[in-house]
RORO-139477 format. One record per residue (C-alpha): x, y, z; residue number from 1; residue in one letter. Coordinates in Angstrom, 1 decimal, m for minus. Example, Ala and Ser with C-alpha at 12.3 -4.5 7.8 and 13.67 -1.06 7.14 Angstrom:
2
<rec X="12.3" Y="m4.5" Z="7.8" nr="1" rest="a"/>
<rec X="13.7" Y="m1.1" Z="7.1" nr="2" rest="s"/>
***
This chain:
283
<rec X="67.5" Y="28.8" Z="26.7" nr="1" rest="x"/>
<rec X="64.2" Y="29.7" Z="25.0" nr="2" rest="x"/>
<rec X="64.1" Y="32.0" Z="22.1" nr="3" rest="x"/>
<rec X="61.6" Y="34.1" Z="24.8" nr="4" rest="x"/>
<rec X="64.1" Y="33.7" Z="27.3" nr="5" rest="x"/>
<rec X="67.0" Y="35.1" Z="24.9" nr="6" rest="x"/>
<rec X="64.8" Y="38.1" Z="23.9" nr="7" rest="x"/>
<rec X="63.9" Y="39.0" Z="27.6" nr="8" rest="x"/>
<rec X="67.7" Y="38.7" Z="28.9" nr="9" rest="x"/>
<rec X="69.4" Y="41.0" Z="25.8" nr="10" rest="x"/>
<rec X="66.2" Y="43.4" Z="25.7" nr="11" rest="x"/>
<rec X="67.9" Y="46.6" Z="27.8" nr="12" rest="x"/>
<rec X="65.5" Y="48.3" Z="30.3" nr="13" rest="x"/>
<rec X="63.7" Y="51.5" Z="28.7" nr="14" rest="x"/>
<rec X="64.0" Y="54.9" Z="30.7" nr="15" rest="x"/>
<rec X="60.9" Y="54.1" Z="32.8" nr="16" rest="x"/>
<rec X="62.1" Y="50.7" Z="34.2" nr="17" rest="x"/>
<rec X="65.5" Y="51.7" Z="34.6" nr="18" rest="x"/>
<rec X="64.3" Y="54.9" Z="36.9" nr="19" rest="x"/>
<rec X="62.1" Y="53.1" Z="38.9" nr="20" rest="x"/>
<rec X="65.2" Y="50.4" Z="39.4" nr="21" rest="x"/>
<rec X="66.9" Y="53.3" Z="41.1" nr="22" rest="x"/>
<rec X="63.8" Y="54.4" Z="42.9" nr="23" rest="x"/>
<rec X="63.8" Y="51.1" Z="44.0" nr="24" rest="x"/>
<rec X="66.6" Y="51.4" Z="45.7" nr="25" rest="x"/>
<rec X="66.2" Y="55.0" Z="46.8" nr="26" rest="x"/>
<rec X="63.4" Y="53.9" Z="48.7" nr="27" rest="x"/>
<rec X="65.0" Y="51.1" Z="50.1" nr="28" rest="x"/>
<rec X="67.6" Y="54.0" Z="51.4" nr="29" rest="x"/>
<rec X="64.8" Y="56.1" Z="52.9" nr="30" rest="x"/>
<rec X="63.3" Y="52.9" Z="54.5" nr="31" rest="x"/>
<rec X="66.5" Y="52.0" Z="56.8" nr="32" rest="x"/>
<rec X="66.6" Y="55.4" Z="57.9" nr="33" rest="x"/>
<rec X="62.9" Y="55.6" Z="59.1" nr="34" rest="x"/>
<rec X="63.5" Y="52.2" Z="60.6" nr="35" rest="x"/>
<rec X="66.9" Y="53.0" Z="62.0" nr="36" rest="x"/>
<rec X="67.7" Y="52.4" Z="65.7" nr="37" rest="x"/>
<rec X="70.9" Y="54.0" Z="68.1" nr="38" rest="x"/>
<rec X="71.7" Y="57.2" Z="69.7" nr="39" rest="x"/>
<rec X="70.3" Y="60.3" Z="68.1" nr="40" rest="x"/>
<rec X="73.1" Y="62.8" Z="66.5" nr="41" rest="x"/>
<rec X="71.8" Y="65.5" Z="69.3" nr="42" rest="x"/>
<rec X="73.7" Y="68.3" Z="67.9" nr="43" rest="x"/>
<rec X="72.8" Y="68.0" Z="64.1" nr="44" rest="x"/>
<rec X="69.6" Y="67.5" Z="65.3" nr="45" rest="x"/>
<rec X="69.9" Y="70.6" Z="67.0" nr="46" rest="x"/>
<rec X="71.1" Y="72.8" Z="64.6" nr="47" rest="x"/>
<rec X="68.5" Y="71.7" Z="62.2" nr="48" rest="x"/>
<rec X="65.5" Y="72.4" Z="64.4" nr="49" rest="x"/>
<rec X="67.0" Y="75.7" Z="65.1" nr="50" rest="x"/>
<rec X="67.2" Y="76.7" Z="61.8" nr="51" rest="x"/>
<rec X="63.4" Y="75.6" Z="61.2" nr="52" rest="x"/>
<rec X="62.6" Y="77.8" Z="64.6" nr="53" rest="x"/>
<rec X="64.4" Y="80.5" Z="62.5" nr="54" rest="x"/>
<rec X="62.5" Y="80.1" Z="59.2" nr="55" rest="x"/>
<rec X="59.7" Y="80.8" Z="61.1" nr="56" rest="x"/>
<rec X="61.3" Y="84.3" Z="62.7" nr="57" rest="x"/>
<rec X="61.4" Y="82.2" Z="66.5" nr="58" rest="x"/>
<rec X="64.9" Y="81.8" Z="68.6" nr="59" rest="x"/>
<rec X="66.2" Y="78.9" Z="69.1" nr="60" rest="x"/>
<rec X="64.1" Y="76.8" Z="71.6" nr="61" rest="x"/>
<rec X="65.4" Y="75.0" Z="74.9" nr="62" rest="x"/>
<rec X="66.2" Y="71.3" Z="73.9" nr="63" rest="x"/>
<rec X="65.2" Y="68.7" Z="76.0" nr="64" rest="x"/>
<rec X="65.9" Y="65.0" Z="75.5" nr="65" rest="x"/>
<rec X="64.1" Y="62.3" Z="76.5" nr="66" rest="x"/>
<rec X="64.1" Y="57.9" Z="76.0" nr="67" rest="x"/>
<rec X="60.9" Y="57.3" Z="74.6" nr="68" rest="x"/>
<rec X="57.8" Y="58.8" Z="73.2" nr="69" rest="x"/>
<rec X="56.2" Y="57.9" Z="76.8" nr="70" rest="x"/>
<rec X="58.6" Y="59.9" Z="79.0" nr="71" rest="x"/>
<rec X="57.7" Y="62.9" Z="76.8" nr="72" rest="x"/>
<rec X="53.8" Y="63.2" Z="77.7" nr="73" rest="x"/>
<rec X="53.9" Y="64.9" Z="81.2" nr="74" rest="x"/>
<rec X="56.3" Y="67.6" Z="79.3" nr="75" rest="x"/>
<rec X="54.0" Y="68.5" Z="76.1" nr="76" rest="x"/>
<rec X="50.5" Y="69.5" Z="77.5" nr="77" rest="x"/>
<rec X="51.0" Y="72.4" Z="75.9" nr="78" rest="x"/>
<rec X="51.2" Y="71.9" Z="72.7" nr="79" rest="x"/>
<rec X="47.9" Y="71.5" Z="70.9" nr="80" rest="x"/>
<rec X="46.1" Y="67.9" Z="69.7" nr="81" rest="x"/>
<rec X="45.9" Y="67.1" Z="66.3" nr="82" rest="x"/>
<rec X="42.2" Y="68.2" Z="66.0" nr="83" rest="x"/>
<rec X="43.3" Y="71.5" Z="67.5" nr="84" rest="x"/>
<rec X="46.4" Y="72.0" Z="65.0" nr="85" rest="x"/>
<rec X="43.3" Y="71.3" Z="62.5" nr="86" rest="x"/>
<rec X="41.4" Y="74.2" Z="63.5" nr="87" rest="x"/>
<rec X="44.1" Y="76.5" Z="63.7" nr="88" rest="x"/>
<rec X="45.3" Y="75.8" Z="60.0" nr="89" rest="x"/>
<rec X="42.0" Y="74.7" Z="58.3" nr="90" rest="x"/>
<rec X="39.7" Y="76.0" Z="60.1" nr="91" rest="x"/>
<rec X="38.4" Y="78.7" Z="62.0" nr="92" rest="x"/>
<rec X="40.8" Y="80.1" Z="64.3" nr="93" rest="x"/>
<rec X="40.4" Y="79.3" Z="68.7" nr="94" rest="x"/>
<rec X="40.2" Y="82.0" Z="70.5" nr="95" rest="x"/>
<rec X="44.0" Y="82.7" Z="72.1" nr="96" rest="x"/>
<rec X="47.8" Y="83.1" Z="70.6" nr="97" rest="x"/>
<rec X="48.3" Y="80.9" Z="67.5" nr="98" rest="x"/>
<rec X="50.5" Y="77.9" Z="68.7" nr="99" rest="x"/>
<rec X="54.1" Y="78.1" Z="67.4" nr="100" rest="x"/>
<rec X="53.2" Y="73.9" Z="65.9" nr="101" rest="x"/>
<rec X="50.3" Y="75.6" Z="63.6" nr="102" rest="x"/>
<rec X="52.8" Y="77.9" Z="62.4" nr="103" rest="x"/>
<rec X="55.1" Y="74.8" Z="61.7" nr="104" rest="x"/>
<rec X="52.7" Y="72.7" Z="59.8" nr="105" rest="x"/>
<rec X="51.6" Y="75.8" Z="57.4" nr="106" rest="x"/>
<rec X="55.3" Y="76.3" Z="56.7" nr="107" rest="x"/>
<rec X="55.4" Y="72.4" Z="55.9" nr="108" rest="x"/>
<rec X="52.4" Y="72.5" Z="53.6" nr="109" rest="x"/>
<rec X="53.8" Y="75.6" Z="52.2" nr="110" rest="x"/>
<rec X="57.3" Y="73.9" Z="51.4" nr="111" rest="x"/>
<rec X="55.7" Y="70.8" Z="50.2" nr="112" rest="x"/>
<rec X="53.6" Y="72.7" Z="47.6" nr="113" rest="x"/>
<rec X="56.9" Y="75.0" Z="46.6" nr="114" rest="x"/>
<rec X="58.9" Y="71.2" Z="45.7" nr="115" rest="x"/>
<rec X="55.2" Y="69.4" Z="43.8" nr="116" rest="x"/>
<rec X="55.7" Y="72.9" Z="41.8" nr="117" rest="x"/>
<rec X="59.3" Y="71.8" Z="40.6" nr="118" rest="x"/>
<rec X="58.7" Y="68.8" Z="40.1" nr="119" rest="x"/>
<rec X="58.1" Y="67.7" Z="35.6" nr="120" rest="x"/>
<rec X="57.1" Y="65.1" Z="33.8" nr="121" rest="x"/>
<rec X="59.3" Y="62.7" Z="32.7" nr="122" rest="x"/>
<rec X="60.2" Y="63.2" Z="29.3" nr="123" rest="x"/>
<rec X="60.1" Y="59.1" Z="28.6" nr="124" rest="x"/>
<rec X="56.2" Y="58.5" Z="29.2" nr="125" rest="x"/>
<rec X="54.4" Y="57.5" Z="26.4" nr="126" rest="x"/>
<rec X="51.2" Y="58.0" Z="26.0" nr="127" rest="x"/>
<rec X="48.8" Y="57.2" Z="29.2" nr="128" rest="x"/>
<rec X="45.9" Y="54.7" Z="28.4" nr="129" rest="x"/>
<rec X="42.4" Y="55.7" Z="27.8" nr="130" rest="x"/>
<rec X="39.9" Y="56.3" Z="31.0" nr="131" rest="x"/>
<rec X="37.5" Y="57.6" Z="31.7" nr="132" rest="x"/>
<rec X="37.1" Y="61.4" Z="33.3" nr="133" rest="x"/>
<rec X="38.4" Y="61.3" Z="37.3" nr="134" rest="x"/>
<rec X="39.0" Y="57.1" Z="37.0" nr="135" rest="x"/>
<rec X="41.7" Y="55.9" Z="38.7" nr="136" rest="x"/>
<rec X="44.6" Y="54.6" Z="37.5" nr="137" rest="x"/>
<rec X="44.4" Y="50.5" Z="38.0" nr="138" rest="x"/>
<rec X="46.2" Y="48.8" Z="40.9" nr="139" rest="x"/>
<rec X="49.2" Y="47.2" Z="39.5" nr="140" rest="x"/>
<rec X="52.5" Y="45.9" Z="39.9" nr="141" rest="x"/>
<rec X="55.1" Y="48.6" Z="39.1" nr="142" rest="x"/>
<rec X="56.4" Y="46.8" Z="36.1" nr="143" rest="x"/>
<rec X="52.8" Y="46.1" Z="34.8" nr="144" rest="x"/>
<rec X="51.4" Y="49.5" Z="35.5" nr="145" rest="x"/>
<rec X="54.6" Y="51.1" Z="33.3" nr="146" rest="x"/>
<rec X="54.1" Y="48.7" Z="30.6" nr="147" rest="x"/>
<rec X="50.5" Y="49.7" Z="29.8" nr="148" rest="x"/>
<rec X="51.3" Y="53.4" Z="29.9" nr="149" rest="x"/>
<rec X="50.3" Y="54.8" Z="33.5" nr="150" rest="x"/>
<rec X="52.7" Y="57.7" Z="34.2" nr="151" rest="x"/>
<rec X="56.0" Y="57.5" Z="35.9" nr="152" rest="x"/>
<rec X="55.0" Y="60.0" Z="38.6" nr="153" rest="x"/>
<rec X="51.8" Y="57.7" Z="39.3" nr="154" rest="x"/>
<rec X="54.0" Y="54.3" Z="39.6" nr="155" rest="x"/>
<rec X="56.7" Y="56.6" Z="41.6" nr="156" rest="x"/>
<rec X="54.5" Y="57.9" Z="44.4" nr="157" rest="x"/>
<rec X="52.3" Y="54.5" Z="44.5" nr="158" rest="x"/>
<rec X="55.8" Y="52.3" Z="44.6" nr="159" rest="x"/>
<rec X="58.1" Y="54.6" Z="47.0" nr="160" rest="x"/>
<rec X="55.7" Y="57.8" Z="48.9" nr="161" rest="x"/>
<rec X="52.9" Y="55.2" Z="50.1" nr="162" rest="x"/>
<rec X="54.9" Y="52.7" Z="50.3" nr="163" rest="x"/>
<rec X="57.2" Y="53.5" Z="53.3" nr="164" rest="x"/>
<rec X="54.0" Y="55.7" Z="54.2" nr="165" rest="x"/>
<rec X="52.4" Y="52.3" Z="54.8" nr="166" rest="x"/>
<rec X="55.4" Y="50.9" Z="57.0" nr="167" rest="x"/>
<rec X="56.7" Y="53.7" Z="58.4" nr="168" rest="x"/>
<rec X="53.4" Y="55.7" Z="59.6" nr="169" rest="x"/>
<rec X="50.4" Y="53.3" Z="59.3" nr="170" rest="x"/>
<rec X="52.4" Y="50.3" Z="59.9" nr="171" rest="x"/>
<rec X="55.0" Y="51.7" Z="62.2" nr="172" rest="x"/>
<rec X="54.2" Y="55.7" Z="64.0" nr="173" rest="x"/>
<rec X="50.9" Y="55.3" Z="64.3" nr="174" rest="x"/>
<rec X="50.6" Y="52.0" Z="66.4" nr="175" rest="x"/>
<rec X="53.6" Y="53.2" Z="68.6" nr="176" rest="x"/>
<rec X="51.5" Y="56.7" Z="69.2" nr="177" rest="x"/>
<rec X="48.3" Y="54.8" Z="70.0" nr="178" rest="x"/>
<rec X="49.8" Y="52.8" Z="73.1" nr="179" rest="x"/>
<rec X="49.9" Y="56.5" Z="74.4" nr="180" rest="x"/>
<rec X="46.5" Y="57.5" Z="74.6" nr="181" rest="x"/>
<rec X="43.4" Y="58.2" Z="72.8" nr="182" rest="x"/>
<rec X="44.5" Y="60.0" Z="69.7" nr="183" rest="x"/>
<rec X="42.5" Y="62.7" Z="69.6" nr="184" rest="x"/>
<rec X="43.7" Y="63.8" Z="72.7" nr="185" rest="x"/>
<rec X="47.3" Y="63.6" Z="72.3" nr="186" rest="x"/>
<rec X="49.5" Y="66.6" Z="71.8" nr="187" rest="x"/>
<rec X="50.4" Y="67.1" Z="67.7" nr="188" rest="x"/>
<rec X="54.3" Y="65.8" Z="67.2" nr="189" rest="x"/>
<rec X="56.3" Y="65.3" Z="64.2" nr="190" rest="x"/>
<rec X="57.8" Y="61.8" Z="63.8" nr="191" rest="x"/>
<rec X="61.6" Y="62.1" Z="62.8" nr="192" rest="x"/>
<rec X="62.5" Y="59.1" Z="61.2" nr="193" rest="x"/>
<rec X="59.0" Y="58.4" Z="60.2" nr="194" rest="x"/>
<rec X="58.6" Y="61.6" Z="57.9" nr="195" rest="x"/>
<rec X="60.2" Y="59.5" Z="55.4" nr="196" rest="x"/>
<rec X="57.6" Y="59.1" Z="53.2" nr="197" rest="x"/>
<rec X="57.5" Y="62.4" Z="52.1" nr="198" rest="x"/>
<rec X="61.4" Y="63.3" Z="52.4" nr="199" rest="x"/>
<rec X="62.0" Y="59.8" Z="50.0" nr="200" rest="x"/>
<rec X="60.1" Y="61.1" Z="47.2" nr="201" rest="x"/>
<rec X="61.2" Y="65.0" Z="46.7" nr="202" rest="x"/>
<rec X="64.8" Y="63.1" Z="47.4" nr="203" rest="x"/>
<rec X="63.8" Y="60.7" Z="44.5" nr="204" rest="x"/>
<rec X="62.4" Y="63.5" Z="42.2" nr="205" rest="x"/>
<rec X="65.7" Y="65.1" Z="42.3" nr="206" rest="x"/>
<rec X="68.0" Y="62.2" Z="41.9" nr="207" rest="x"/>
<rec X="66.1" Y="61.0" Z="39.0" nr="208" rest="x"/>
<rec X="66.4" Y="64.3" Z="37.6" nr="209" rest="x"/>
<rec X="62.6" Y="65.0" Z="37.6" nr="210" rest="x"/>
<rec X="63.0" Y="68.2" Z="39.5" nr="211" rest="x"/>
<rec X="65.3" Y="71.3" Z="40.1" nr="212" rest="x"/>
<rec X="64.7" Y="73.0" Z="43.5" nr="213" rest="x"/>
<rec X="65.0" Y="76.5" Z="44.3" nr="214" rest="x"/>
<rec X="68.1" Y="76.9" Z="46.8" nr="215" rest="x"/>
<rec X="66.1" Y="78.6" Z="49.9" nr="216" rest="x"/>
<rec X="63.2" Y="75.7" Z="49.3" nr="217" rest="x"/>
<rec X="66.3" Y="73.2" Z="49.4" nr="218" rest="x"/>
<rec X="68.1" Y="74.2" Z="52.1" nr="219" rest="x"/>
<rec X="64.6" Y="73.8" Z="54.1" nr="220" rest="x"/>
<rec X="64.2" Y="70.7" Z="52.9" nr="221" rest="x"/>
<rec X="67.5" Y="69.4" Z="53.6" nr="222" rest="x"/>
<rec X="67.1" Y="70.1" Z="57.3" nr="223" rest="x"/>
<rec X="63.6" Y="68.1" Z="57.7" nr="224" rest="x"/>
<rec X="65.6" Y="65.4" Z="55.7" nr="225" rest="x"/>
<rec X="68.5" Y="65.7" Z="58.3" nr="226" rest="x"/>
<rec X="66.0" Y="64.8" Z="61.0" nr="227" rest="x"/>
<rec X="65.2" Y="61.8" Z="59.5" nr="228" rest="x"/>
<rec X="68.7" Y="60.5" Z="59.5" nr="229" rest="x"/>
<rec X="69.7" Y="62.1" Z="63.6" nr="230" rest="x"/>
<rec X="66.6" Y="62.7" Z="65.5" nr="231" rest="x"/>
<rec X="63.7" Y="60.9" Z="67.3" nr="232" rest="x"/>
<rec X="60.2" Y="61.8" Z="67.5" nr="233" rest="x"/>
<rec X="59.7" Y="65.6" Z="68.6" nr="234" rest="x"/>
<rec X="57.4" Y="68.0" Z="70.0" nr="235" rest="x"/>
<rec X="57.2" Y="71.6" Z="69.0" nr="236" rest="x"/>
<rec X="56.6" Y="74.6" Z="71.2" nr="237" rest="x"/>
<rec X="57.4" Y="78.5" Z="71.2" nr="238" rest="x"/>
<rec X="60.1" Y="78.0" Z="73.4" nr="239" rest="x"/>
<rec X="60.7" Y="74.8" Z="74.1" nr="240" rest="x"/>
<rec X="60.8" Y="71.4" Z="72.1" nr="241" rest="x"/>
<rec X="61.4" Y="67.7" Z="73.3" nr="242" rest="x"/>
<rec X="63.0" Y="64.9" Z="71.3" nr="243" rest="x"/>
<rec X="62.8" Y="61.5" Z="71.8" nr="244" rest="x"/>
<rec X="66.1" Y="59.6" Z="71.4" nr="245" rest="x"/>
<rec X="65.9" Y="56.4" Z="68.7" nr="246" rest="x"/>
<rec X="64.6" Y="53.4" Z="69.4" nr="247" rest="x"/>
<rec X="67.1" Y="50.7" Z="70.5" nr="248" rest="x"/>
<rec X="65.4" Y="47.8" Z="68.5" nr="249" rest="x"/>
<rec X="63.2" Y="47.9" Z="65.8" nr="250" rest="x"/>
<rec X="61.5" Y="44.6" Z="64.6" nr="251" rest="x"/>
<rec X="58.9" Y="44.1" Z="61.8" nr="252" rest="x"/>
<rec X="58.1" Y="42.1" Z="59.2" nr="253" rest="x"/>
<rec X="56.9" Y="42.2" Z="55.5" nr="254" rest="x"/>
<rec X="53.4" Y="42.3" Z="54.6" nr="255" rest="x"/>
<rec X="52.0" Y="39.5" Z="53.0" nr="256" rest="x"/>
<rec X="51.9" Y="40.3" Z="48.7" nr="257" rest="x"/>
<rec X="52.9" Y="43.5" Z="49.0" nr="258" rest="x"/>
<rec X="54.5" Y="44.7" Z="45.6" nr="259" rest="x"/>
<rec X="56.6" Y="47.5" Z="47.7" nr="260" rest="x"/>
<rec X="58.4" Y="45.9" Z="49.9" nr="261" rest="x"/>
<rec X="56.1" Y="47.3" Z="53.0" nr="262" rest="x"/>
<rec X="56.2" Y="46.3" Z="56.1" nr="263" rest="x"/>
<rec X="54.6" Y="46.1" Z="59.6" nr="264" rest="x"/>
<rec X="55.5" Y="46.5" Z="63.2" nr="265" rest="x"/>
<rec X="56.2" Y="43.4" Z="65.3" nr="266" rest="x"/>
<rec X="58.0" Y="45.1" Z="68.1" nr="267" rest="x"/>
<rec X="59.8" Y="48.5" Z="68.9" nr="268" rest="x"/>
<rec X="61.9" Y="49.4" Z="72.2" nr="269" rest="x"/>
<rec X="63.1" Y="52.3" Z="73.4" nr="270" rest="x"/>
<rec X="66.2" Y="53.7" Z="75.5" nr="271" rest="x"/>
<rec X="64.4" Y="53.8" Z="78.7" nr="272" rest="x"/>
<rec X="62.5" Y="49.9" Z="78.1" nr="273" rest="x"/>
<rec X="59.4" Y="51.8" Z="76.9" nr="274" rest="x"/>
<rec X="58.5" Y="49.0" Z="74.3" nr="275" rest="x"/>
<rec X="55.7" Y="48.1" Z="71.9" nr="276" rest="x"/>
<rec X="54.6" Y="44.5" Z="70.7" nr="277" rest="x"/>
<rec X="52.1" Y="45.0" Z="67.5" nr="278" rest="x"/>
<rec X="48.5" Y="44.0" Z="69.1" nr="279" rest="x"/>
<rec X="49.6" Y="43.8" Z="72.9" nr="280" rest="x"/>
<rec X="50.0" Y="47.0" Z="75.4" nr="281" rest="x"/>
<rec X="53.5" Y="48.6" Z="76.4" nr="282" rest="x"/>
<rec X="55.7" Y="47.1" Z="78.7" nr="283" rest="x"/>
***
């Protein structure tokens, strides 16, 4: 054993490494979920999506359950397309009754902003390296990047929020909802499993004891998290929303020299044999 050898085995980690050794895994956590297959938990799923009806001052909608993100199309004309969802939150309002999914995705943003606000600084940073004013941070390895200084929280949404945001929506959501139709034109949906990006990192914020959140903001987050783990892809409207049960299968494989662990979508396969190969149409 070399005396560099010795001096790298007995060195302990710092805070920094240590934390994003359990982020590590966190996101390894989050990632089976998003990719998880078998039967939806219908009622939890339920009971959360009433709740988030509720937040929002609506009853509880009529639940209806379908196989695959296919069989759900003749069923959500109604709701509006992504562009549309835009306009109504961004941008200047359409003309007619604000659709109950605009409301939904302000209340998201709005809940997203409430847990950034909670979340601090780790107290172990050191110092961050010189750049210049608006620079990036360089593109490193996780190690690398905390050994030179860049800040946990930089390293931490990099290594775990794009990361499965790179499997699970670029690699995984997105490709699945383009075997459906032109984008544009497809009605706005959330992605249950998927939404794991964002869940993963408030979930990793608190564990590594980098934030404290308020009890109403947490219960609201707990039931978007809850989706992840029992409910497939779903549609939104005043008084009804579809699910999608789970995929059956779920196959993908790791991208080449990634330093996260991502991954991309070689096939997925639903209840009802509604399946997606990456690069070929639905079968």
């Amino acid at each position: 054993m070399t005396a560099l050898t010795r001096r790298t085995v007995a060195a302990p980690d710092n805070p920094a490494t240590s934390a994003w050794r359990r982020a590590v895994e966190i996101r390894r956590e989050w990632a089976a979920l998003g990719l998880g297959t078998g039967p939806a938990e219908r009622l939890q799923a339920e009971q959360c999506l009433t709740r988030i009806y509720a937040r929002l001052g609506r009853a509880r909608p009529a639940f209806v359950w379908v196989d695959s993100p296919a069989a759900a199309q003749p069923l959500v004309g109604g709701i509006p397309t992504h562009d549309g969802l835009h306009q109504w939150v961004y941008g200047r309002r359409p003309v007619g009754p604000r659709p109950f999914a605009s409301d939904l995705a302000a209340a998201v943003s709005s809940l997203r902003s409430a847990l950034d606000a909670a979340v601090e600084q780790p107290g172990f940073d050191p110092p961050p390296p010189k750049r210049k004013k608006d620079e990036p941070w360089p593109m490193l390895p996780p190690m690398d990047a905390l050994r030179i200084g860049i800040p946990f929280l930089e390293v931490l949404r990099r290594g775990l929020r794009e990361a499965l945001r790179t499997s699970l929506i670029q690699n995984l959501a997105l490709p699945v909802r383009a075997r459906l139709g032109e984008p544009r034109s497809l009605p706005v949906c959330w992605y249950g499993p998927q939404e794991a990006p964002w869940i993963a990192h408030y979930d990793a914020c608190q564990r590594l004891g980098l934030a404290h959140y308020r009890h109403d903001e947490a219960e609201h987050y707990n039931d978007w998290a809850a989706l992840v783990r029992t409910s497939g892809w779903w549609w939104p409207d005043e008084d009804i929303c579809v699910i999608t049960e789970r995929p059956v299968v779920v196959h993908t494989e790791p991208v080449p020299g990634a330093w996260h662990a991502e991954r991309r979508l070689s096939r997925v396969a639903y209840p009802d044999g509604w399946t997606v190969h990456s690069g070929a149409s639905p079968a």
